[in-house]
N, C-alpha and C positions, 0 to 999 in steps of 0.2 A: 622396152618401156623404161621410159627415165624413174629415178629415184621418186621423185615426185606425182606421179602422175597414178594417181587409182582408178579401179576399173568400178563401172557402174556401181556394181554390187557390192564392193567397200565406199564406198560413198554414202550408202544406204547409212538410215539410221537403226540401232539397233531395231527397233520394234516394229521396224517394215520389213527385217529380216525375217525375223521370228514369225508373222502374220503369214509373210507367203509360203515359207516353209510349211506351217500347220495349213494352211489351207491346199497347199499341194498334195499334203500328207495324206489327210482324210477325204479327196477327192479321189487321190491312185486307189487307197483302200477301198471306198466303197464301189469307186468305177469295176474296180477286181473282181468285187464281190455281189454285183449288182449293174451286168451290163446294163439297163434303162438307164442310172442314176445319170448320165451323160448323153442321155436322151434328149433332144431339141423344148417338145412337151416337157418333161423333167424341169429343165433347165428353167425353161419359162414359168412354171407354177412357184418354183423354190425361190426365185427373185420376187416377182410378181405379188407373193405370200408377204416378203419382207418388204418390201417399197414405201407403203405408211410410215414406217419407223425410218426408212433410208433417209426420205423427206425432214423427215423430222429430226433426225440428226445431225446433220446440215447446221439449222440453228443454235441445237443444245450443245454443238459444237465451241460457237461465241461465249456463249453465255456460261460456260463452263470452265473457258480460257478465262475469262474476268473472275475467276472463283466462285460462281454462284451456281443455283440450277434449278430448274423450273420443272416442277412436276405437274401443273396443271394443261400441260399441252395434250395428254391424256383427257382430259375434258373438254379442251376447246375441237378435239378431231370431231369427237359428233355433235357438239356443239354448233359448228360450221356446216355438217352434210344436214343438220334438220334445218337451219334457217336455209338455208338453201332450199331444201325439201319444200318449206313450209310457203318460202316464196311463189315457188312456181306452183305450186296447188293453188296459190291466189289469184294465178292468172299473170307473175309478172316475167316477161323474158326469160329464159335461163340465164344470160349471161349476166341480167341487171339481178336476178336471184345470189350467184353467185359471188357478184360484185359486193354485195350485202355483207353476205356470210362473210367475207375474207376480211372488210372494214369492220367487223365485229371482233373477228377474231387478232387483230392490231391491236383496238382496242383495252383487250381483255393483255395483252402483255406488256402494256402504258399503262394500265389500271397495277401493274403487278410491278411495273418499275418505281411508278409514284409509291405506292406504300411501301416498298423498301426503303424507296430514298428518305420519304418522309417519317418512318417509324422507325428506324439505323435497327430494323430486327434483320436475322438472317433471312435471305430469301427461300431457306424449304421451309420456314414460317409460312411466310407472306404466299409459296403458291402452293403447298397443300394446301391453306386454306380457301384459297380461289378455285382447288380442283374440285374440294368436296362442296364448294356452293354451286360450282357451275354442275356437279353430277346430279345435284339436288334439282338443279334448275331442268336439267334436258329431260329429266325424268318427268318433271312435272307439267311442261310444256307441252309433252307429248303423251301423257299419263299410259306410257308405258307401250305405246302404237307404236308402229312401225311405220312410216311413211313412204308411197310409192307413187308411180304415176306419173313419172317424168317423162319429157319430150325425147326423141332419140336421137337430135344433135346433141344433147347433153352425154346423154347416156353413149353416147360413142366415143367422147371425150374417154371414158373410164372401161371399153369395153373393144374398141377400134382396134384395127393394126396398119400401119404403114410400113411398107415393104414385109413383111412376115412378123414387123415388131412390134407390139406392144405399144399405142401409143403414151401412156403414161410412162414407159421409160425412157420417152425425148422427153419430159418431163423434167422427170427425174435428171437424165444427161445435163440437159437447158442449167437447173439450178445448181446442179455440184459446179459445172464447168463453171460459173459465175462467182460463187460462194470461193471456189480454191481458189478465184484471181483475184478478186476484192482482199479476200484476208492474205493472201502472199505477196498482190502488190502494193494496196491503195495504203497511204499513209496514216487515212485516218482511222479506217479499218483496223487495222495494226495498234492500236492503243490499247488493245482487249488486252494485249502481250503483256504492256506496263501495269494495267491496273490489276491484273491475277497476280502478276508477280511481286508486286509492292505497291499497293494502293495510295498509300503514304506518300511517296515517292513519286507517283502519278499524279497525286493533286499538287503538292510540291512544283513540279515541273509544268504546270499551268493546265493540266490535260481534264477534261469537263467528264469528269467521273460521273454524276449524275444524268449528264445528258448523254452518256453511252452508254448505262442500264435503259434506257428508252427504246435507244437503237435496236441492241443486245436482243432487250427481251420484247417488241414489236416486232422485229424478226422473226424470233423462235416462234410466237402465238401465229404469224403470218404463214409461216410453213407447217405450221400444225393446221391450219383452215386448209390449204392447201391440198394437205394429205385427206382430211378429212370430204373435201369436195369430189375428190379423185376416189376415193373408197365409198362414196355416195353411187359416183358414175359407173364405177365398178358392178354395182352390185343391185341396180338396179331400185335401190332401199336407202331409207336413212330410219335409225336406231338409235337409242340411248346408250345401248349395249358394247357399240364400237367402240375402239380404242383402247377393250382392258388392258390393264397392267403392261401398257405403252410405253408407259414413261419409264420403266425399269429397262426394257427391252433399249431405248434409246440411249440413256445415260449407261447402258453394260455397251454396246455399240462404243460408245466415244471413250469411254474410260479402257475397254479392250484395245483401241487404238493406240493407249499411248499417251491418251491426256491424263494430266494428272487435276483428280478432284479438290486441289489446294488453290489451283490456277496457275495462270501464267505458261501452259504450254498444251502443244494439241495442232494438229495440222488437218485441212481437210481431206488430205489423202491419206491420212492414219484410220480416221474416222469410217472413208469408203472401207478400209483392208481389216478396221471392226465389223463392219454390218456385213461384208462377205461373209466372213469367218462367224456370225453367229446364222446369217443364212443357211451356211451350207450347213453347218450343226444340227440344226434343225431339221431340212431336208433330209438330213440322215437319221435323225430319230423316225420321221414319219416314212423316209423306205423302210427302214427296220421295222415298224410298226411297235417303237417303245411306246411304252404311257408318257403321256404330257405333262406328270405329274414329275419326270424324271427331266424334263425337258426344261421345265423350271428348278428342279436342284442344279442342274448345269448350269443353266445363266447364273443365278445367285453365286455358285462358287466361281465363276469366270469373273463374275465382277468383285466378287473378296481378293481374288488371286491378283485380279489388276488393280486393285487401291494398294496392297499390299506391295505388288511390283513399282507402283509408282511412286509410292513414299519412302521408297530401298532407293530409289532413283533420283530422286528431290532430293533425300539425305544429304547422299553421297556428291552430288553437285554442291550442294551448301556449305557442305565440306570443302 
């Protein structure tokens, strides 16, 4: 091998080392210790569990790169599966139901780009408060029902398999593999880079800051309806209930990856090697049969440990 020349694995960035490392780690151990946990069944619930958040981090992915972050995509998941819901109880198509739901839910991340832009408040202003009116709203819409009674082309959408798989993870596949080329190749795509990194500089250099919080954050709310319509089909149901404490689970996903919450860095394939690595976590609390009460001390401190990693990181660049 010439001087020059590195192999795959030195190429790597640091924190796609680290990611497959820990997640090889704690797969040999529990596979060790728990033949099923590498079970087909296994394998399919433990993803299948995380998918809503996978979806959804995808977007919070952009939107996190430009330095912002949207916690109201936790509202808009069932937000999206009751209009939906509520559609076809009316008698309208599934797919013109769903068509609904997903325009609603664009909307609500254009409603959340415009009051940034126009109020210059930080955006976890602007979408907490869009999460706790929209949780006000699905509660109240549905005064507290559960909605059921869908057609079952719908419901196969969220419950189907093609070839033995799952079909919400062509889903899923469809939109990462789309998401990782737009932001790795498209040029305009790519702007999210400039304006997390120095917004200043971005507006400066002619780049329409305002009209790529639009983009940004009608994304993120589009893949939150998304998920949401998918955990509908799933499940047979649409709830108020869905979606808790979502948006911590996706922003620990993307900031576990590697992005850092200041902006300006974050890749979609850091982001997939977070939502594995809180997957499998998970699935291993629940082989173990810990309390879920521990399941959330872990996230909270995996996401302390990665703002903490990330800003030793940003530093030391800055430097």
């Amino acid at each position: 091998m010439r001087p020059t020349d590195k192999s795959l694995f030195q190429r790597l960035p640091l924190q796609y080392i680290g990611l497959i490392l820990a997640n090889a780690v704690i797969i040999v151990v529990m596979a060790s210790r728990y033949g099923e946990f590498l079970s087909p069944f296994n394998i399919e619930v433990t993803l299948m569990s995380f998918l809503p958040e996978a979806i959804m981090s995808l977007g919070m992915t952009l939107v996190i790169i430009t330095g912002g972050i949207d916690l109201s995509i936790s509202a808009v998941l069932p937000m999206a599966a009751i209009a939906a819901a509520m559609g076809m109880n009316a008698g309208l198509h599934w797919g013109l139901a769903v068509a609904i739901a997903l325009v609603a839910s664009i909307a609500i991340g254009l409603v959340n780009a415009k009051l940034i832009n126009l109020l210059r408040v930080h955006p976890f202003i602007v979408t907490m408060a869009m999460m706790l009116t929209l949780k006000g709203f699905n509660l109240a819409i549905t005064d507290g029902r559960t909605l059921f009674g869908f057609p079952d082309p719908f419901q196969e959408m969220g419950q189907g398999y093609l070839w033995e798989i799952p079909i919400p993870m062509y889903f899923f596949a469809v939109l990462a593999v789309l998401a990782a080329v737009f932001l790795g190749c498209n040029r305009y795509v790519r702007q999210v880079y400039f304006i997390g990194g120095n917004e200043r500089a971005a507006r400066l250099s002619g780049i329409r800051v305002e009209r790529m919080r639009y983009f940004v954050y009608g994304l993120c709310s589009l893949l939150a309806g998304v998920a949401g319509v998918i955990v509908a089909a799933q499940y047979g149901a649409a709830n108020n209930s869905f979606g808790q404490n979502a948006e911590m689970k996706v922003i620990t996903s993307v900031a576990v990856g590697g992005a850092s919450l200041s902006g300006g860095s974050g890749t979609i394939l850091s982001t997939l090697l977070g939502v594995l690595f809180l997957a499998v976590v998970n699935g291993s609390f629940v082989m173990t049969g810990i309390s879920t009460y521990w399941q959330d001390i872990v996230n909270g401190g995996m996401l302390l440990l990665a703002v903490l990693v990330g800003e030793f990181v940003f530093n030391r660049r800055r430097k």
